[in-house]
N, C-alpha and C positions, 0 to 999 in steps of 0.2 A: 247529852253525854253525862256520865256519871262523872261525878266529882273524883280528880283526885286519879283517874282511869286514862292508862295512856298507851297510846294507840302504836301498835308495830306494826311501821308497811309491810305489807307482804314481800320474801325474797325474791329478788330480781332473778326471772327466765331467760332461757335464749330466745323466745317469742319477745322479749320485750327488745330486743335491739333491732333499730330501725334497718330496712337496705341501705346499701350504700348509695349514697345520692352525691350527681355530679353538679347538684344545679350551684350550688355557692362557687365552686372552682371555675364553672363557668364564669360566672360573675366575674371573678377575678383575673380572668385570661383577657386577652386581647390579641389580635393580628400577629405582634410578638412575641408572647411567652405567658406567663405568669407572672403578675404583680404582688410582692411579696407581702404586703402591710394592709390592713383594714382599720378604720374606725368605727367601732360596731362592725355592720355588714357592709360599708360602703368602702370601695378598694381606695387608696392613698398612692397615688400614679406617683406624687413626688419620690418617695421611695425606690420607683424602678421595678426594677428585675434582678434575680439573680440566679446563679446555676444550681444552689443548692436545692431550690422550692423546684424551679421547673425542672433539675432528674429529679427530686421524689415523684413530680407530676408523671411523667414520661413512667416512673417503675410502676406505681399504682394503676395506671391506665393500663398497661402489657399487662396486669396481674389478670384484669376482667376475662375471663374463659368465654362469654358473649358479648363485647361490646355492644352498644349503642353507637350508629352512624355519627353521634356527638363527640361519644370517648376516644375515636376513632381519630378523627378530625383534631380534638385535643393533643393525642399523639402526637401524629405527624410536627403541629407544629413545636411542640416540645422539643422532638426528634427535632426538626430544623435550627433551633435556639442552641443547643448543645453542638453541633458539629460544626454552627457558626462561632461558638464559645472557645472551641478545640483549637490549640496554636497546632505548627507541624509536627513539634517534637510528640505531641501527645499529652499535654498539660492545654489545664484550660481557664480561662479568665473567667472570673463568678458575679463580676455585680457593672449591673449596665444599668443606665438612666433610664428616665419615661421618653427621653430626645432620640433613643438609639445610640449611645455613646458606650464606647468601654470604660470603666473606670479606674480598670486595675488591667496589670499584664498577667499574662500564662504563667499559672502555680500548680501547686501539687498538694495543697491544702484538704481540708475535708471538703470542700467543694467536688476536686479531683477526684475521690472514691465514693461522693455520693452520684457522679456522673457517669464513674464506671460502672458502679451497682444498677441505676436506670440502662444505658445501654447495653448492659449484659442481659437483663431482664428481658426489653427487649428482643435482643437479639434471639433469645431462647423461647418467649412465649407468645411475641405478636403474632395477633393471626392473620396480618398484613406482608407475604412476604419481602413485598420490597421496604418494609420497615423493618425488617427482621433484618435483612442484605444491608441497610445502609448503617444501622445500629451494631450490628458485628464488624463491620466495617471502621467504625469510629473507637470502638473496646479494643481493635486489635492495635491500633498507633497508641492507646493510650496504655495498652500494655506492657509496653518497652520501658515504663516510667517505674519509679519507687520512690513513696513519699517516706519522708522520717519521720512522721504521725503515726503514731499505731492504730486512731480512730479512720486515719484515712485511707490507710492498709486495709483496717477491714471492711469497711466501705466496699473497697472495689473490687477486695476479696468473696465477699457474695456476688458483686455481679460476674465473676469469676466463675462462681460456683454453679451458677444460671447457666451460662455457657459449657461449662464439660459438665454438667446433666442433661446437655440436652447434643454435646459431642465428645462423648470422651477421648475423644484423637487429639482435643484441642491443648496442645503444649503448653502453649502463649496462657491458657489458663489456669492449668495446673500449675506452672510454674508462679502464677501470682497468687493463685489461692494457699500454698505453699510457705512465701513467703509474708503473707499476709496472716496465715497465722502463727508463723514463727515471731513476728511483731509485736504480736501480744504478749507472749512470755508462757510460764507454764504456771499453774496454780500454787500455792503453796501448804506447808503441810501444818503448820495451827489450824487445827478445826475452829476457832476463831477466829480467822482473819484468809480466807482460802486463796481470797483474791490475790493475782500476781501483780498488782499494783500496791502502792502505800496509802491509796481513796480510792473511794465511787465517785467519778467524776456525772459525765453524761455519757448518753449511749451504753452504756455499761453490758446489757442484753446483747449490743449488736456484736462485741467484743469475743462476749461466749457461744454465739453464734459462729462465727466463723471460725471459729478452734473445731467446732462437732462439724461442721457440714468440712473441712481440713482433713478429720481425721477419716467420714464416712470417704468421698471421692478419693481421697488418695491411698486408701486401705491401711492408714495408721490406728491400728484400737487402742494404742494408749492414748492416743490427741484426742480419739473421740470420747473416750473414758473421762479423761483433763476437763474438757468441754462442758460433755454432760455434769460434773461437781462444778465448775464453776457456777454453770446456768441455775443447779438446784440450789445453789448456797447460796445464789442472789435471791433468788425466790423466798427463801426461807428469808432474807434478811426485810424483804421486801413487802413481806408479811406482816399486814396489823389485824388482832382480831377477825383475820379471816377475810381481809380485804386486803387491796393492791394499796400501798400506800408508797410509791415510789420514791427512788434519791432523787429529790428536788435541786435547784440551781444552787451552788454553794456546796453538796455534793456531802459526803459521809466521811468519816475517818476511822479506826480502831481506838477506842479509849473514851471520845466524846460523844456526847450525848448526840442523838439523834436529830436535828432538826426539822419539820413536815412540810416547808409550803418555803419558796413556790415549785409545786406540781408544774411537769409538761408536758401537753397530752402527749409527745411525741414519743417522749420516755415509757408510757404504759404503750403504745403504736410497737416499741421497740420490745418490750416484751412479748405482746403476742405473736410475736415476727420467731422470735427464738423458741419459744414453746412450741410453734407450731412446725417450726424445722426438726426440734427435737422429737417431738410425737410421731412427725412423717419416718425421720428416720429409724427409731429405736421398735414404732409400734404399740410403744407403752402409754397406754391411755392415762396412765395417772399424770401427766403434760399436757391432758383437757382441764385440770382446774385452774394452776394457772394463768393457762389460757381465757379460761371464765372469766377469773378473777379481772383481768385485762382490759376485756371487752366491757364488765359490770361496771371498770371503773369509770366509762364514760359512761354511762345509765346513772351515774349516782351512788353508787358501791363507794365511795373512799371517803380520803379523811374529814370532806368538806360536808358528804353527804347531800350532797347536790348535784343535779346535771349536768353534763358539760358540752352541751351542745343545741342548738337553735333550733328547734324543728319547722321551725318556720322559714329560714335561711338554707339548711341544708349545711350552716356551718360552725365549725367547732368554737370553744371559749378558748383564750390562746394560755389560760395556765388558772390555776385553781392554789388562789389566797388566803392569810387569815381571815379575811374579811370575802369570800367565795370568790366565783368566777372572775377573771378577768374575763369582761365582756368582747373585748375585739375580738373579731372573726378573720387571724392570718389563716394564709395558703398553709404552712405548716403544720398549723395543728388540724385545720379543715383534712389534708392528707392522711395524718395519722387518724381521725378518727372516722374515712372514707377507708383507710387500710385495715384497722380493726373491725369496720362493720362486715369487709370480706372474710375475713375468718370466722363471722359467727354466723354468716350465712354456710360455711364450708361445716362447722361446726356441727349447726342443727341438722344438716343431714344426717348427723349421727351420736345424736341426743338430743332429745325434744326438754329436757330441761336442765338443771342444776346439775355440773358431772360431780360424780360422788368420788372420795377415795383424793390421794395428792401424792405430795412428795413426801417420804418420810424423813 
């Protein structure tokens, strides 16, 4: 090597992100559900279960257009853990032991709206009909509910939105998707600060998410308008040198400095989730980058410049530190970056490499 001469890896492809692989989530299922904790790759039973890991399990598996007889089977039992979770009012208890115990009663927390988003999902894309019948089945009792979280509004308001795109008859949906983006608030008008909040918390993507798919199903164009500038103004915030450099835990403010780490993968999961609702609806390809940028960042695109994921495991690092990866392999972040590697497989269908062109 010459002295002195230093080496730039080549830009990250969409050929370079692996398929999505169930074998770590495996690992981490059992008879009952989804065990939410790992050290390293090995699951941490003491820990339990809870309803937030297995509905994301349950939505990621309804996403698959071809299951595998495994993903299939994962369902189901997800679907069984959630309607066992479900009280009558339509709230649901989130966090059970490795013994089978409940540990909490029926709430309406973000548990609640990540379990409505799983069984609307469900409900709208299983290719299992009787898991599609009993999961629409379990979204309509839990639709009668409204949580005072606006993250958990919108939670439930995409699996809401699963549901009247796939029946727009369906009331009980419109009516949450509705009020679920009314939850969020409307953006504001400092091009500074657009956000209808006073921070970037978490989730933040999934937030502007359900404002645009609000304004697309219920024929609002200014919610969708709202929407799409909140989605672009995170983006751009979310922007380092051309990489995904997302609001980490501790979250952003107007006025104070940024701070970068800790990363979660879940939060880059949640943006390619928005981008990619945004591109389906609007058309505009410039919501392939990013979308890239998203997906790159689990390749090693970000602020750490390192990998975020096992390929030996099949599963994710659960957050990206000053000092790199956390190595544990949770259910959580294993999801999200099982759910990012299906959008770059939907992706390369329709660009074989680096999308050009962005938001302005």
């Amino acid at each position: 090597m010459t002295a002195g001469l230093r080496l730039v890896p080549p830009p990250i492809q969409l050929a370079d992100a692996p398929a999505p692989s169930w074998s770590h989530i495996a690992r981490l299922s059992d008879d009952t559900g989804l065990l939410e904790h790992a050290r390293n790759a090995i699951v941490r039973r003491e820990h339990g279960y809870c309803v937030d890991d297995v509905a994301r399990g349950l939505l990621v598996a309804s996403r698959e257009p071809r299951p595998t007889a495994q993903v299939v089977e994962l369902a189901e039992r997800y679907l069984a853990f959630l309607t066992h979770a479900q009280g009558p009012d339509g709230a649901f208890r989130n966090r059970m032991s490795y013994d089978r115990h409940w540990q909490d009663e029926p709430g309406l927390g973000d548990w609640w709206g990540r379990a409505m988003w799983g069984l609307g999902t469900a409900a709208a894309r299983s290719t299992v009909p009787w898991i599609r019948r009993e999961a629409l089945g379990a979204f309509r009792q839990g639709a009668r509910q409204r949580s005072p979280w606006p993250r958990a509004m919108a939670y439930a308001g995409l699996g809401a939105a699963e549901v009247l795109r796939s029946d727009p008859r369906a009331a009980d949906a419109a009516e949450l998707l509705g009020a679920a983006a009314a939850s969020v608030g409307v953006p504001g008008d400092d091009p500074g600060w657009v956000w209808p909040g006073p921070e970037l918390t978490y989730a933040n993507p999934t937030l502007a998410e359900v404002v645009i798919a609000a304004g697309d199903l219920l024929g609002d164009e200014p919610r969708l308008r709202a929407g799409l500038r909140m989605l672009a103004w995170l983006c751009r915030e979310q922007d380092r040198d051309g990489h995904l450099s997302t609001v980490p835990v501790g979250g952003w403010r107007p006025g104070v400095e940024k701070h970068r780490f800790d990363q979660q993968p879940i939060e880059a999961a949640a943006t390619a989730d928005a981008c990619a609702t945004a591109a389906a609806i609007t058309g505009d390809e410039r919501w392939e980058q990013p979308l890239f940028r998203a997906i790159a960042w689990f390749l090693g695109d970000n602020d750490g410049q390192t990998v975020m994921y096992d390929p030996l495991t099949g599963g994710c690092y659960d957050g990206l530190t000053t000092n790199g990866p956390n190595l544990n392999q949770g259910a959580e972040s294993t999801l999200a970056l099982v759910s990012t590697m299906q959008h770059a497989r939907t992706l390369a269908t329709r660009s074989a490499t680096r999308p050009s062109g962005g938001l302005a």
